[in-house]
C-alpha positions in Angstrom: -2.6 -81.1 -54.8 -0.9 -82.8 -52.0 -0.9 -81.2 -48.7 1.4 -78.2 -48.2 5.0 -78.5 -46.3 5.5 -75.7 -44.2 8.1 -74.1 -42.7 9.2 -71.3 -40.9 12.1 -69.1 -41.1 13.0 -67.9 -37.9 12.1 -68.9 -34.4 11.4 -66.2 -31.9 7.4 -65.3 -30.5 5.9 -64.6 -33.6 7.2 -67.8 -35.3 5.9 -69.8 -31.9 2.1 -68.2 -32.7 2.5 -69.4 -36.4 3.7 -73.0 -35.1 0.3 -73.1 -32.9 -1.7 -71.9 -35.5 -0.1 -74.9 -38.4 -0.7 -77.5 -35.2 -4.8 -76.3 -34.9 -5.3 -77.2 -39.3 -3.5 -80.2 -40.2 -5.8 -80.8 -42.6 -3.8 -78.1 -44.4 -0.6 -78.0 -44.1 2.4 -80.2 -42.4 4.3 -78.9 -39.9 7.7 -79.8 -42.0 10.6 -77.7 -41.0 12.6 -74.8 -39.0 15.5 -72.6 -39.4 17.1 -70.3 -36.9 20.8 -69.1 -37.5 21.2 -71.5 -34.6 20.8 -75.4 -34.8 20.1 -76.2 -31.0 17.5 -73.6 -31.0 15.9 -74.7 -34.1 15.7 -78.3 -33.2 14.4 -77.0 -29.6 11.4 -75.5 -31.7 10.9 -78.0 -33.8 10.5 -80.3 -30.4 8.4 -78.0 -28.8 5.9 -77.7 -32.0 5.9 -80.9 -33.8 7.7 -79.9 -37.0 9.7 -82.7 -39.0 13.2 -81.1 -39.7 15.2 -78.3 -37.7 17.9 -76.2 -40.1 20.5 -73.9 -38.3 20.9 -72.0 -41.3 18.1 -69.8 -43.5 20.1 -71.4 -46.6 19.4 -74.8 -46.1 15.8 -74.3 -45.4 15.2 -72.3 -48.9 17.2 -75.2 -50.9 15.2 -78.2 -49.0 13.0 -78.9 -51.9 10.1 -80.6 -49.9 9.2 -77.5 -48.5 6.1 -75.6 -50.1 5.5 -72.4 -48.5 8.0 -70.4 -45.4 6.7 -68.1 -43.0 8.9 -65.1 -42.6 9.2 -65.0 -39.0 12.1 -62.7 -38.7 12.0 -58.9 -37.4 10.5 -56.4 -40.2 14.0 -54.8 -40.4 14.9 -58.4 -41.9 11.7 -59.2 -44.5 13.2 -57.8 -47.2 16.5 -59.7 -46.6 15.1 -63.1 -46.1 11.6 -62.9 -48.5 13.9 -62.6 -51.0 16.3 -65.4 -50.0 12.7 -67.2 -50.7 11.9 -66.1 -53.9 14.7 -66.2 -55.3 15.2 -70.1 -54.5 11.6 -70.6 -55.9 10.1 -70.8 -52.4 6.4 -69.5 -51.9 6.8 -66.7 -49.1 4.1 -65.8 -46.7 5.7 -62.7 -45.1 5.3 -61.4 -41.3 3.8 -57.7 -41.1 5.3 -55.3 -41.6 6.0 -56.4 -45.3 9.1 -54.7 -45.4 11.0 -51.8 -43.8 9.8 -49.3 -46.8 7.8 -49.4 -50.5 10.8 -49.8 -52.5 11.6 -53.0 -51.0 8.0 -54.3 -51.3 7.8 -53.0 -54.5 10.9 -55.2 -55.9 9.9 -58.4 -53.9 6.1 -58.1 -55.7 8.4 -57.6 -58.9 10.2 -60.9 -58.4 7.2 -62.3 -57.3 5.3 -61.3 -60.7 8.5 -61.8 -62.9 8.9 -65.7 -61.5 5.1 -66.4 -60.6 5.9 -67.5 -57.0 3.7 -66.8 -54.7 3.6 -63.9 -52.3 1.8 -63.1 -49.1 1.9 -60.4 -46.2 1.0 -61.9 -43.4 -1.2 -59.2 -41.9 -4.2 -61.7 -40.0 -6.5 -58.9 -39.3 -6.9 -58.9 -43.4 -8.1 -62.7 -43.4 -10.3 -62.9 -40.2 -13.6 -64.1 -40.8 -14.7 -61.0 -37.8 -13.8 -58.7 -40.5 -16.3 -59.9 -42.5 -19.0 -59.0 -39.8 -18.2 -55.6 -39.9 -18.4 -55.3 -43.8 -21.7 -56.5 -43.5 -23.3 -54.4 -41.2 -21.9 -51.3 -43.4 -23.2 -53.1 -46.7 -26.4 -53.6 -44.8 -26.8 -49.9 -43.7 -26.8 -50.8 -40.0 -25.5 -47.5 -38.6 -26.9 -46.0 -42.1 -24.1 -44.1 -43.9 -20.5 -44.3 -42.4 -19.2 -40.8 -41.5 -15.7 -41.1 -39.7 -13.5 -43.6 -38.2 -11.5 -43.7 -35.1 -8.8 -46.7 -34.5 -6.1 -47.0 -32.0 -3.5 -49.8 -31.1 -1.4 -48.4 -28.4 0.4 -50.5 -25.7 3.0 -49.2 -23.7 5.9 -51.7 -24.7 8.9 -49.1 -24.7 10.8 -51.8 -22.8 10.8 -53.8 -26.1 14.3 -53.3 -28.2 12.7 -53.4 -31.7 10.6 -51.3 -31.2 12.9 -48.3 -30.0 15.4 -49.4 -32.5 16.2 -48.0 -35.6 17.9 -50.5 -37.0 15.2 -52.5 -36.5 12.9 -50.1 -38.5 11.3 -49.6 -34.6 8.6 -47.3 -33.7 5.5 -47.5 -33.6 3.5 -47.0 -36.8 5.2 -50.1 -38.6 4.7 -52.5 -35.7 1.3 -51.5 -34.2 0.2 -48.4 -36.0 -0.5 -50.5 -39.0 -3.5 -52.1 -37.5 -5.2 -49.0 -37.6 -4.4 -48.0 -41.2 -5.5 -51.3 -41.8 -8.6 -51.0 -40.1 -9.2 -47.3 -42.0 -8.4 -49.2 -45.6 -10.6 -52.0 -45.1 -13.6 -50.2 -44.9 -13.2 -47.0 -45.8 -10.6 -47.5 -48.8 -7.6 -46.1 -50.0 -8.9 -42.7 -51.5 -7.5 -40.6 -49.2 -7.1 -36.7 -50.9 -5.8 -34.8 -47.5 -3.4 -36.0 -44.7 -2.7 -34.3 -41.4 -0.5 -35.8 -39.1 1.7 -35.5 -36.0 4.7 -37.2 -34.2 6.2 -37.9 -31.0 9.2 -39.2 -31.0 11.2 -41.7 -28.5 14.7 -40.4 -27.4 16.4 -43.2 -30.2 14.6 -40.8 -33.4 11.7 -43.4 -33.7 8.4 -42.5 -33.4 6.7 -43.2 -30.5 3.1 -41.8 -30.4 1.6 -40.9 -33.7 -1.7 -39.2 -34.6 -2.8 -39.2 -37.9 -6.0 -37.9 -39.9 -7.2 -38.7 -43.3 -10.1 -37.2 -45.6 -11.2 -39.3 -48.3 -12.6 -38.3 -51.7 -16.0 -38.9 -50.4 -15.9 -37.0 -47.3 -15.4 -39.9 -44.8 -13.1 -38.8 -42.1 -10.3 -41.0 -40.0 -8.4 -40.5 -37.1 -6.1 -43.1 -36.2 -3.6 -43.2 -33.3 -0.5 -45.5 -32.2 1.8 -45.1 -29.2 4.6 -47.6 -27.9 5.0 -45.5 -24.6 0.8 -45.2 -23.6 -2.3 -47.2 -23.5 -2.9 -50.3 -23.3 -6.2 -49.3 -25.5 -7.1 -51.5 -29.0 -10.3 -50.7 -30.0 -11.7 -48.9 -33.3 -15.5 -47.5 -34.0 -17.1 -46.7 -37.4 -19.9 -43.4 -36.7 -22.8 -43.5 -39.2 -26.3 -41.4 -39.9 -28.0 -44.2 -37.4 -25.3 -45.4 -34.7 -22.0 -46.9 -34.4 -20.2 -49.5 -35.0 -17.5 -50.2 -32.3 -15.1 -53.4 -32.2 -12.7 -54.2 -29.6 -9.2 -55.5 -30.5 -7.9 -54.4 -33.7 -5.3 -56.9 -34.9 -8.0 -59.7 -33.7 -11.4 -59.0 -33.1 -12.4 -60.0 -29.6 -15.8 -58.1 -29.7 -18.2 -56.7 -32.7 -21.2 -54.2 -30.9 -23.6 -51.7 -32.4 -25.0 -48.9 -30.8 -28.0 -46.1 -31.8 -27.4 -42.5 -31.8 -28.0 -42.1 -28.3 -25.3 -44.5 -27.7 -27.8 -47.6 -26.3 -26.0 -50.9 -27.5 -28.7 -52.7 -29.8 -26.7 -55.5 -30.8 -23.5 -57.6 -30.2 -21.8 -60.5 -32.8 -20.2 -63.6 -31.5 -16.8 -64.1 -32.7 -16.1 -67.0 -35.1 -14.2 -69.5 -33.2 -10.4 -69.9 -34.2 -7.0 -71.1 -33.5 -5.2 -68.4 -32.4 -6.2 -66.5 -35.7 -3.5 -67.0 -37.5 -4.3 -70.1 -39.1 -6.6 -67.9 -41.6 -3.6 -66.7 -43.4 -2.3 -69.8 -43.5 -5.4 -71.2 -45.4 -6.0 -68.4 -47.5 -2.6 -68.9 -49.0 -3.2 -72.7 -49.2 -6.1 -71.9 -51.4 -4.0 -69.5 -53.7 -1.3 -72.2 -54.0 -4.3 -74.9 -54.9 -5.3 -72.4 -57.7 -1.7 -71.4 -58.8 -2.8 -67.8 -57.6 1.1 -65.6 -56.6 -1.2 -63.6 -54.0 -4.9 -64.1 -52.1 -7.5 -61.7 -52.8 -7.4 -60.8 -48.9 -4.0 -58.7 -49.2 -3.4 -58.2 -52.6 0.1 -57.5 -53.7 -1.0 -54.1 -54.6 -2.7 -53.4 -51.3 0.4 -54.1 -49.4 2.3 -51.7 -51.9 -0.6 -49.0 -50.7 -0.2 -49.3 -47.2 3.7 -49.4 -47.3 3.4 -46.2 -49.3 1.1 -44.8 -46.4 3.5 -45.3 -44.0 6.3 -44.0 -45.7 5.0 -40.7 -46.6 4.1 -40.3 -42.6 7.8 -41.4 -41.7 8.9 -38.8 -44.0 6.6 -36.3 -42.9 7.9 -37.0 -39.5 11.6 -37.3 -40.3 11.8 -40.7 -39.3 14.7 -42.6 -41.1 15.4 -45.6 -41.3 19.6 -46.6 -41.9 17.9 -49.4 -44.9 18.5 -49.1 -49.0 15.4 -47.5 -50.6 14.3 -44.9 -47.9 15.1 -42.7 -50.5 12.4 -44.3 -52.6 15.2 -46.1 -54.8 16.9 -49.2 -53.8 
């Protein structure tokens, strides 16, 4: 298969990490086009980064047909909006976190995907990582013996930040950071949650702005995972086991893996795979899944993303935070 065309539909900060990322692996993809709903500011990006083409409309980046996969680059109030644009002009999508605004949403763009075969991706980094992997193998390997509870928290005090205040913007602080710690609880300690207890504070707007929330899984396994726009900065998570601990610094990108014994000596520390800037994983991973005519990677599997959206939809509602978007009822 010939190298992949990329492009990337929007051009604000995250799309700028993306374009760093695509310029670190050439050897997988070509840094092929831009769009922004303005020209001068896509062709300024498409200077900055390298990339062949600059569109000043979303439409004439989904109908350019030398273009392989787009990143979604847009605010999550937007995904839905825009991965659709995608799909439906036979455009493999690569989404931005969060996937969408609400499950309804994801659950019709993995419908389209399925229906059409097109490809699919949330773009969640911490999912493809090779870090990650560390971690799983220390709890495969019984390094802290049997995992007992979890603790994760992403909170950095950002309240200065529009979208995140916003609810027209789906802001607040579970889908934008809070969703590194759910993803940190799901990757290790799964989805079978059978009790959820949870509380809210929320920002003056209606969005929330510090959230705790605990889960008990089927198994006993305990979480406690913790957000906040308005505190911090702290980005950390630990795993507790029968022998010692697990702790890792950074949640969205690993910066450190230690282990420590039950008196809390630290025994052991993991060097972090060299990268990028991290993204480039996601990029590859969905490179591969093109290659093998796969709609999703087995990293972030459509119906993971469906699990998590559902996650933070039930805390939203348990929370009464609303967002003005069809399907918060569940229905779109």
């Amino acid at each position: 298969m010939k190298k992949i065309n990329m492009a990337i539909l929007g051009a604000g900060n995250i799309a700028g990490a993306m374009a760093k990322a695509i310029s670190g692996i050439p050897e997988w993809v070509n840094a092929y086009a831009v769009a922004a709903r303005d020209l001068e500011r896509a062709q300024s990006f498409a200077k900055e980064w390298g990339f062949a083409k600059a569109y000043g409309s979303y439409d004439e980046l989904v109908k350019d047909p030398q273009v392989d996969l787009i990143y979604v680059a847009t605010p999550h109030s937007h995904h839905y909006e825009h991965a659709k644009l995608c799909l439906e002009n036979g455009k493999a999508t690569l989404v931005e976190k969060a996937f969408t605004a609400n499950a309804a949403q994801t659950a019709d763009l993995i419908m389209i995907s399925e229906e059409k075969h097109i490809f699919l991706q949330e773009a969640i980094w911490t999912r493809f990582i090779p870090a990650k992997d560390i971690v799983q193998k220390l709890l495969e390997d019984k390094v802290i013996g049997e995992p007992v509870s979890l603790f994760g928290e992403f909170s950095v005090p950002i309240a200065h930040v529009k979208r995140l205040t916003d609810p027209a913007l789906a802001g607040g602080s579970l889908l934008d950071l809070g969703m590194y710690s759910l993803t940190f609880a799901s990757m290790y300690f799964g989805d079978d949650i059978v009790e959820v207890s949870s509380k809210c504070e929320k920002y003056e707007t209606g969005v929330d702005a510090t959230d705790d929330i605990y889960y008990t899984y089927r198994d006993g396994k305990t979480a406690h995972l913790r957000t906040s726009f308005v505190s911090g900065p702290f980005n950390e998570g630990t795993i507790e086991g029968t022998k010692g601990k697990i702790r890792v610094e950074t949640l969205n990108n690993y910066t450190a893996i230690q282990v420590f014994d039950t008196e809390g000596k630290l025994t052991a520390e993991y060097p972090i795979p060299p990268q990028v800037n991290g993204y480039e994983y996601e990029v590859i991973a969905s490179v591969k899944a093109l290659q093998a005519g796969e709609i999703e990677t087995k990293e972030m599997t459509h119906a993971e993303t469906l699990e998590i959206m559902r996650q933070m939809d039930a805390l939203r509602k348990e929370w009464g935070v609303i967002y003005p978007f069809p399907g918060e009822n569940g229905t779109l």
